[in-house]
C-alpha positions as CSV (number, residue, x, y, z in Angstrom):
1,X,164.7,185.8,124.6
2,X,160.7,184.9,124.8
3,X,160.7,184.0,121.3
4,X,163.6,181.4,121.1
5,X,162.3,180.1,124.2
6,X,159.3,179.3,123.1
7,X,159.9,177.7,119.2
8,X,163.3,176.2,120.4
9,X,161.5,172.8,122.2
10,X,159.4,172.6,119.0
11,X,162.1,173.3,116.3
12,X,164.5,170.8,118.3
13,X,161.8,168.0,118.4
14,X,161.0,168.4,114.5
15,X,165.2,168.5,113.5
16,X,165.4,165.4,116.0
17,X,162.0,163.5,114.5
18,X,163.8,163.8,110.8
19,X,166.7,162.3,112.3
20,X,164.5,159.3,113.2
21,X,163.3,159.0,110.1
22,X,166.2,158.6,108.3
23,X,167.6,156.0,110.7
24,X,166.9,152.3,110.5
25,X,168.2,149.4,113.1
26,X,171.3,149.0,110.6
27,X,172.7,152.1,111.9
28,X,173.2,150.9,115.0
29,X,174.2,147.3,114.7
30,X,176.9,148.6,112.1
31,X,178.7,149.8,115.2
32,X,178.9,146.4,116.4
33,X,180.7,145.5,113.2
34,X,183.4,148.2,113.4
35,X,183.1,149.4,117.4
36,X,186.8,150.4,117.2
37,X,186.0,153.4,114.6
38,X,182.9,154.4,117.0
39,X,184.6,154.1,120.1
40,X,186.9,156.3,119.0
41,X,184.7,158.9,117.5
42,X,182.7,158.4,120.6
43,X,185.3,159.1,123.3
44,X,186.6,162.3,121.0
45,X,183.2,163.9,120.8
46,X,181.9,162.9,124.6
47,X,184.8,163.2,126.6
48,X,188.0,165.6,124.5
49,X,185.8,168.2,123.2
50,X,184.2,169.5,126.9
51,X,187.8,169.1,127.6
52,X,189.2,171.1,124.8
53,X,186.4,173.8,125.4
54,X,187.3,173.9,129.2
55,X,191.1,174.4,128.4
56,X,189.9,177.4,126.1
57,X,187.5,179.1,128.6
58,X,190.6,179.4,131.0
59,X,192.9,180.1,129.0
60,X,191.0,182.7,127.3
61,X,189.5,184.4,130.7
62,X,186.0,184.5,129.1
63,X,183.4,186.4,130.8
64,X,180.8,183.4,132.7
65,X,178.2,183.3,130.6
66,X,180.5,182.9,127.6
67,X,182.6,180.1,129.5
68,X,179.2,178.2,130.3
69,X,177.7,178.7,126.6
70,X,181.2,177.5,125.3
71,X,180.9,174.3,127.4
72,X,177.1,174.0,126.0
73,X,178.1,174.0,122.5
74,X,180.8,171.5,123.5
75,X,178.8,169.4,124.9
76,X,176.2,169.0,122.6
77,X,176.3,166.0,120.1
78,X,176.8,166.0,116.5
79,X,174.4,167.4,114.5
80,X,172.6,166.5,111.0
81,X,174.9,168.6,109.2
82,X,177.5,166.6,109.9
83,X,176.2,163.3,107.7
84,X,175.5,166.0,104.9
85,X,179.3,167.6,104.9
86,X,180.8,163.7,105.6
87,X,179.1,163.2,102.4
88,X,180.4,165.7,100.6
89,X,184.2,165.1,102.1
90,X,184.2,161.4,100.5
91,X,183.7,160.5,104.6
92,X,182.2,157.3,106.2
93,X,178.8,158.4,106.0
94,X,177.3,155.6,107.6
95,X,179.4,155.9,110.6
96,X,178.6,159.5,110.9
97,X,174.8,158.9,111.2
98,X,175.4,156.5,113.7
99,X,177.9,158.9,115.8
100,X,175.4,161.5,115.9
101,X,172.3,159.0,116.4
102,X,174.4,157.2,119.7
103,X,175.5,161.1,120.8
104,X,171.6,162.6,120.5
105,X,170.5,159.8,122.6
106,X,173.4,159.7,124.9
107,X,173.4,163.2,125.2
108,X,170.4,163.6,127.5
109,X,172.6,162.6,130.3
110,X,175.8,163.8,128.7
111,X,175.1,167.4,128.1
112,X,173.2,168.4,131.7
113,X,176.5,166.2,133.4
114,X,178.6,168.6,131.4
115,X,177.1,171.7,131.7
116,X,175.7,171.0,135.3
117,X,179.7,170.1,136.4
118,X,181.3,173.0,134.3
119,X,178.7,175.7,135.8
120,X,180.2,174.6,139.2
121,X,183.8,174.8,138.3
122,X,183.1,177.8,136.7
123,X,181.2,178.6,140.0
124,X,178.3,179.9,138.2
125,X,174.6,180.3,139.7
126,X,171.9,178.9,137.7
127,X,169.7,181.1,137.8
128,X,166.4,178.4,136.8
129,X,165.5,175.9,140.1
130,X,165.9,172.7,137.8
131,X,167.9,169.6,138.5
132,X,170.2,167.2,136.3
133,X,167.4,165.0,136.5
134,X,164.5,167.4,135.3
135,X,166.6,168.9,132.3
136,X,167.5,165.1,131.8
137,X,163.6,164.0,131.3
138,X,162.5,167.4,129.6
139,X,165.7,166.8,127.0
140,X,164.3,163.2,126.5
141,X,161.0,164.4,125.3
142,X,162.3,167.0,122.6
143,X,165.7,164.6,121.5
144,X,165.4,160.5,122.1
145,X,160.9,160.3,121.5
146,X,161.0,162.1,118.4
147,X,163.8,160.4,117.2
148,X,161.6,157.2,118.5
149,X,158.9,158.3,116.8
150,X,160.8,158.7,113.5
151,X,162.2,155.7,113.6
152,X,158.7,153.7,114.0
153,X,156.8,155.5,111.1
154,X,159.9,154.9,109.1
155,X,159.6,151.2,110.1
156,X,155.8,151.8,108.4
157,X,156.7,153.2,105.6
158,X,160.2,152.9,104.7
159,X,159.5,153.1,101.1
160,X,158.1,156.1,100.9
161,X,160.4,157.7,103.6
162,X,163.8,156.8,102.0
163,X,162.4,158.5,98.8
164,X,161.9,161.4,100.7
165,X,164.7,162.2,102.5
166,X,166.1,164.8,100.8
167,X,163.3,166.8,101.4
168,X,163.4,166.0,105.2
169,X,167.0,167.7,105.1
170,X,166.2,170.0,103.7
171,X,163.2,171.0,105.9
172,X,165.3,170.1,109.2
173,X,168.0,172.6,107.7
174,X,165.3,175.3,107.5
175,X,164.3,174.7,111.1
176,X,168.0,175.0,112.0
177,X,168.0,178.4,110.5
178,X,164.8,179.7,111.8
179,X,166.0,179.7,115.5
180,X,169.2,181.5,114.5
181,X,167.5,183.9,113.0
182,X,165.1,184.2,115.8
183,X,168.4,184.8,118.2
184,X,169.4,187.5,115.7
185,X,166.5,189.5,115.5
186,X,165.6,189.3,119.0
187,X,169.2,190.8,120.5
188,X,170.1,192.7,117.5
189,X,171.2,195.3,119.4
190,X,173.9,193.3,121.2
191,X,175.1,190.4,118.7
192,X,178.2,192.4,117.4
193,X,179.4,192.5,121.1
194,X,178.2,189.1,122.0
195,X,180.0,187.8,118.9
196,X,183.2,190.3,119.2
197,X,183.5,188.4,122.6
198,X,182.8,184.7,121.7
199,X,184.0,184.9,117.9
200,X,187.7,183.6,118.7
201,X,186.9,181.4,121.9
202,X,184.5,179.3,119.3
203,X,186.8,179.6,116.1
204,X,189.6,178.2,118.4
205,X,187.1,175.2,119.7
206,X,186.2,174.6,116.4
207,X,190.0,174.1,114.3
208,X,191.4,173.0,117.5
209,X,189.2,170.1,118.1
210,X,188.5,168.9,114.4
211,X,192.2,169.1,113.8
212,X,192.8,166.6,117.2
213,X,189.9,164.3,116.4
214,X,191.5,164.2,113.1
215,X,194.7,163.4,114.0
216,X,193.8,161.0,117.0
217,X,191.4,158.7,113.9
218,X,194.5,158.9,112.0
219,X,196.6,157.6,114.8
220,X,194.2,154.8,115.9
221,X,191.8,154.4,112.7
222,X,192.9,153.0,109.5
223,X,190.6,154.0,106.9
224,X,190.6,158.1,105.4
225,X,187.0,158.2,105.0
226,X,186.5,157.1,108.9
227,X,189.2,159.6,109.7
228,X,187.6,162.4,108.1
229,X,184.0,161.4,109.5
230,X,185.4,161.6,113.3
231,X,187.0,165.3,112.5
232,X,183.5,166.4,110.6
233,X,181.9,164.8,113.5
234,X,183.4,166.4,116.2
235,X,183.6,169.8,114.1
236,X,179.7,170.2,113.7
237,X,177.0,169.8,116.2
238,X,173.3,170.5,117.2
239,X,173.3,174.1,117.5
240,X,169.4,173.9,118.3
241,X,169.8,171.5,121.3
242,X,172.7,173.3,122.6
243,X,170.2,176.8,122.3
244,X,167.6,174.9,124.0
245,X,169.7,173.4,126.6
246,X,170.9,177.1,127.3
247,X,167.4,178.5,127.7
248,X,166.4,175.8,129.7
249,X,168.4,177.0,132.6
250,X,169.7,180.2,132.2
251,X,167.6,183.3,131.8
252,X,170.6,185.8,130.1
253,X,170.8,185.5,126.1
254,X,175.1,185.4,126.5
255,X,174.4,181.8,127.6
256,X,173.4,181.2,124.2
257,X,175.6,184.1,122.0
258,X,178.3,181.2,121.8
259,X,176.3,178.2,120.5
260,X,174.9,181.1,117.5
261,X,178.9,181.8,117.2
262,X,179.8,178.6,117.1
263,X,176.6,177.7,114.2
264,X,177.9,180.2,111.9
265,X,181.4,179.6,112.2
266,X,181.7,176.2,111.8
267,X,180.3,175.7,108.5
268,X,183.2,177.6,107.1
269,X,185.6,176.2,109.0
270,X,184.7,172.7,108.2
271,X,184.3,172.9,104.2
272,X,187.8,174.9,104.9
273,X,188.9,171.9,106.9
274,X,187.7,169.5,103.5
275,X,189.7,171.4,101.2
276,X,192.8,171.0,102.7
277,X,192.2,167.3,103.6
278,X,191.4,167.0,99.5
279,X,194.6,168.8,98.7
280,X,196.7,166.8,101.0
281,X,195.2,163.2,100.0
């Protein structure tokens, strides 16, 4: 695992810096316009989906390191997919980038609370000497300043960012599947177990918890598009920060095998997810 160890930090800082630079101070006082539609896309992604993942470790009797990767992928926060398929499903778009803005700040002190608490319910050892505290700062230098820092040379040169944008995605999707492919290549030998083993705990996550989120909007939000954000949203998330959280304080690769799982299999499950929503509505 030396070589997604040591290009994870960097390829997580670069995704996280073209999220900055697509986001401007409208993203988040939008939420104060409409905090109902946040909140609750909020509270789905922050505090149901560990929950859902939890329930699904248990119930499935997954091996520890599976149960702990499980509650990584969980707990990461949305990631920059998510905007791209919202977009594509007619969602709120705007409320999207401001979900997974608020989460990838928030979630240096969400994720380490999650996974620290999990590991101990799970009663797992980690194996790293590292505190909540030190994964907290050393999260906050690869997620919130490069988002920072693309947010201020956006504020420079807004112009010329915003007519570059696509190519940002594009180059942030890249980096996405550079350390996926570094995870591949590097336990080759083992990824058909790995996934044999995670493949239905993370399919389960995944249509379990974008159908709930989906159901709880409609239940509490009144507009489609914001309904099908909040699913999309709680469907996709940062596969690279939950891979970097994982090598951060475990040493075995099966910490990580779920959040690769979980990357591969949520794409189809969520432009599965979008058909049926278009053929329904």
């Amino acid at each position: 695992m030396e070589i997604v160890t040591k290009i994870a930090p960097l390829v997580l800082a670069l995704i996280m810096l073209g999220l900055g630079l697509g986001l401007s101070i409208k993203d988040f006082t939008r939420i104060i316009k409409s905090p109902k539609d946040f909140l609750i896309g909020f509270f789905s992604q922050l505090i149901i989906l560990p929950v859902i993942a939890f329930c699904i470790a248990m119930l499935l009797d997954l091996p520890l390191p599976l149960s702990i990767g499980l509650m990584i992928i969980a707990a990461a926060p949305g990631g920059v997919t998510s905007n791209v398929l919202t977009k594509f499903a007619n969602g709120d778009v705007a409320l999207s980038i401001s979900l997974t803005a608020i989460t990838s700040l928030v979630s240096i002190i969400s994720v380490p609370f999650v996974v620290i608490t999990s590991a101990d319910l799970f009663g797992a050892t980690i194996s790293k000497e590292i505190s909540m505290i030190e994964i907290s700062l050393k999260m906050a230098l690869v997620v919130t300043l490069p988002v920072i820092i693309g947010m201020i040379i956006r504020g420079f040169a807004e112009n010329f960012i915003t007519s570059k944008i696509g190519i940002i995605n594009k180059v942030t999707g890249w980096l996405f599947v550079i350390i996926f492919v570094a995870i591949w290549v590097e336990e080759k030998d083992n990824i058909l177990i790995y996934l044999a083993e995670a493949g239905l705990a993370v399919l389960t996550l995944n249509g379990v918890m974008m159908s709930i989120a989906y159901f709880i909007a409609k239940k509490f939000v009144y507009g489609i598009a914001q309904q099908k954000c909040i699913a999309l949203e709680c469907g996709l998330q940062n596969g690279t920060l939950a891979v970097f959280v994982a090598t951060l304080i475990f040493d075995d690769i099966a910490y990580v095998i779920p959040t690769g799982a979980y990357a591969l299999l949520m794409y189809i499950t969520g432009f599965i997810f979008i058909y049926i929503l278009r053929k329904s509505n």
